[in-house]
Steps between C-alpha positions, in 0.01 A plus 500: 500500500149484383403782750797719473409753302200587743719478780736774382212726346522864650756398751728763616789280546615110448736333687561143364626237772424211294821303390569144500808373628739183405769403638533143419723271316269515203285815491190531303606749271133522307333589882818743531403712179120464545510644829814742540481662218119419252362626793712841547405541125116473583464715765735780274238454260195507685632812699606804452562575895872535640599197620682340758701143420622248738830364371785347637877565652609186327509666175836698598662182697807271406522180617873511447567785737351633795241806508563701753362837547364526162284812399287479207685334161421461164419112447655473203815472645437232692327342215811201474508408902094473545474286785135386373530580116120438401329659801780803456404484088099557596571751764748724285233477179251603739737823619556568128132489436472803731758655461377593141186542556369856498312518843692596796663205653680383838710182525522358829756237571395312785728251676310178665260541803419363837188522689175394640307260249840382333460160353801550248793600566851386639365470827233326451724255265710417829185455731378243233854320485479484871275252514370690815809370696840677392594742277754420229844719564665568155753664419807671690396823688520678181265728252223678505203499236317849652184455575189765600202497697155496304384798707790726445506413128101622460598833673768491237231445200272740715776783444596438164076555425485802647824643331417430139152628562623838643774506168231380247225788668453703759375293697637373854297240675659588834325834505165537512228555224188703698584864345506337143214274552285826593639677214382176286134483626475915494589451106299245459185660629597836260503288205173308573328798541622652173400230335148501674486833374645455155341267258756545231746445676357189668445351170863545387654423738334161667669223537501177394547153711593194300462157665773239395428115587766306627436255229531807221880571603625511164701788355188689415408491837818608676510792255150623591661470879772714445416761258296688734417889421601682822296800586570771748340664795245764394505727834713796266327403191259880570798676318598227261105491333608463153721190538149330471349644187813341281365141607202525214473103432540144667869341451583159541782395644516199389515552117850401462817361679635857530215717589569831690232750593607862518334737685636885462449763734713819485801465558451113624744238359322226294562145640392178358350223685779269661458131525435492883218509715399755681700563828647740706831378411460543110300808591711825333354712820715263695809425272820719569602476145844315614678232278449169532623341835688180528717369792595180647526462898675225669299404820649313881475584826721481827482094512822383641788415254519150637473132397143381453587286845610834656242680419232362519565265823185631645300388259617156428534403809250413769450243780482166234714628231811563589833584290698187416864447715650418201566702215584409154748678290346702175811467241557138481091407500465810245728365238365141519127636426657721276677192278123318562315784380731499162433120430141572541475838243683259254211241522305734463636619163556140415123361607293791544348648827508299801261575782679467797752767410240812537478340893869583499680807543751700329827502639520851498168516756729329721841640421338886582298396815770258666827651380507840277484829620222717354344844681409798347490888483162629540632863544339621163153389668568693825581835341187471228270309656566597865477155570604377855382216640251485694572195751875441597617109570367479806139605434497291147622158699242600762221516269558185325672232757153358601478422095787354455520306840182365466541352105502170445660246198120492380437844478782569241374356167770579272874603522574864411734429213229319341263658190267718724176492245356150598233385274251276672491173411183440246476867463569714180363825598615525891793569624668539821801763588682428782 
């Protein structure tokens, strides 16, 4: 947090993938707000570059009934059937963090991921239950918690980059840059030698380079960050002489919190100096004076609509661990741990917080992965994004089998339903995210 501000100086655009997730019997609701949502509110202060938020499909799921075929839905209507009411709380503060902030924004709703370096997911949750001899079988044939490949999903993010950059400017990073680059430099070189051959106007008009120290990040310094004066290219400025002669003195920018400079030159608008850095993006050369842009984008891919068994067989299974013959029904075990999981929030009310209950999980983790039904409609994404994906099933399983067939019991260090910011034991200023 400490370095964030000089992470997101001058960029053109953020995309924030840190969350924390918890999906345990007793989440951590302090590492929930610090993380989902304190840290959404730094980076919207620190920047003033549109943005690009990971969020989740969970916010507009009911635990009640199934989700099937969903498009994009306002959370607050599934406010009351939550299936994981603090991590859902954090993520939808987050959302309404951007949502009113001012910068242009993009939501994107990811649903859970597969892939090569997985160590937390549903998968790898079964591979550590195995033992590294059999697979547990739960449940009856039945539901499908829709899942996407890593890959697919950073095309998806990939897309959703390019799109807000070509709405926010003109630009379009698929195209290339070599006739504006040359138009760049030949501007550059006219305005260095007018101002080679122009003391006046060398005088007024150099600029000034202010070095902030990391330990100096303090509202004084952020300000001196962001209010830069923007100046322009001086290739044309042969027939616009006299805008120079009306800067007679020094100004400083800094005098007060609401300092513009003005700067007239026939028929020129005057503009103050915004609170950004200088970019391309915040550049007014670049802008195409649209309103602000805000949409939300649900994300999948072409992953089977299967059980987790079903679908990913290929995975699971290899030469030692194999599927278990028998297979245990999901209704009957689910209200049992459902009646345990009661007795053990009441003790908690009663007695305070008891340890072992963040190592277990909600019964909504398993009631959508073993039982519920719950895919999506990424159709908005397709038309808007152009997003396809770019590995079908075949190609994604391909890619990551020798992962998954080759992890062991020891290699998965926590279960994916646990808090997923571990601090290290004896350490107050690390921490790990899985």
């Amino acid at each position: 947090m400490k370095n964030l501000p000089n992470a997101l100086l001058a960029a053109d655009v953020v995309v924030n993938l840190h969350e924390c997730t918890d999906f345990s019997l007793m989440p951590d609701v302090a590492k929930l707000e610090l993380h989902n949502v304190e840290v959404v509110r730094s980076v919207l202060f620190h920047s003033n570059s549109p943005l690009i938020q990971l969020s989740t499909p969970f916010l507009q799921c009911s635990h009640r009934w199934p989700n099937v075929y969903e498009p994009e839905r306002d959370p607050i209507v599934f406010r009351p059937q939550w299936p994981f009411p603090e991590y859902c709380a954090s993520k939808y503060e987050a959302e309404k963090l951007v949502k009113s902030a001012s910068i242009d924004c993009y939501i994107v709703r990811s649903v859970p991921t597969y892939g090569e370096g997985d160590n937390c997911s549903i998968l790898t949750d079964l591979i550590y239950l195995s033992n590294d001899k059999t697979v547990l079988s739960l449940g009856d044939d039945d539901g499908h918690m829709q899942m996407a490949y890593a890959g697919n999903v950073s095309v998806a993010l990939w897309s959703a980059v390019c799109r807000l950059l070509s709405q926010s400017t003109s630009l379009d990073l698929n195209e290339s840059f070599d006739d504006e680059l040359n138009d760049l430099l030949t501007s550059a070189e006219n305005s260095f030698r007018y101002q080679q051959s122009n003391d006046k106007c060398e005088d007024n008009n150099k600029s000034r380079l202010y070095a902030i120290k990391e330990e100096d990040e303090n509202l004084e310094g952020y300000r001196a960050r962001h209010n830069t004066v923007r100046t322009s290219f001086d290739g044309d400025c042969d027939s616009k002489r006299g805008c120079d002669e009306n800067l007679t003195e020094e100004i400083d920018v800094f005098d007060n919190e609401n300092t513009t400079v003005q700067i007239t030159s026939g028929n020129t608008e005057k503009r103050g100096a915004h609170n950004a850095d200088f970019s391309i993006i915040n550049d007014a050369t670049f802008s195409n004076g649209k309103k602000r842009i805000f949409e939300i984008f649900l994300v999948n891919d072409e992953t089977p609509k299967k059980t987790v068994y079903n679908t990913y067989g290929q995975l699971l299974y290899n030469s030692k661990r194999l599927r278990s013959a028998t297979q245990l029904s999901f209704i009957p075990l689910y209200y049992i741990y459902l009646l345990l999981a009661m007795v053990i929030q009441f003790a908690i009310k009663l007695i305070g917080p008891l340890r072992f209950a963040t190592m277990l999980p909600s019964p909504s983790f398993l009631y959508f992965y073993f039982h519920h039904w719950t895919f999506f409609n990424s159709t908005k994404s397709l038309l808007m994004l152009g997003y396809k994906p770019e590995l079908g099933f075949k190609e994604c399983v391909n890619k990551c089998a020798q992962h998954y067939r080759e992890l062991r019991k020891k290699d998965v260090r926590t279960f994916s339903w646990q808090n997923s910011i571990i601090y290290p034991e004896g350490s107050c200023n690390q921490l790990v995210v899985r």
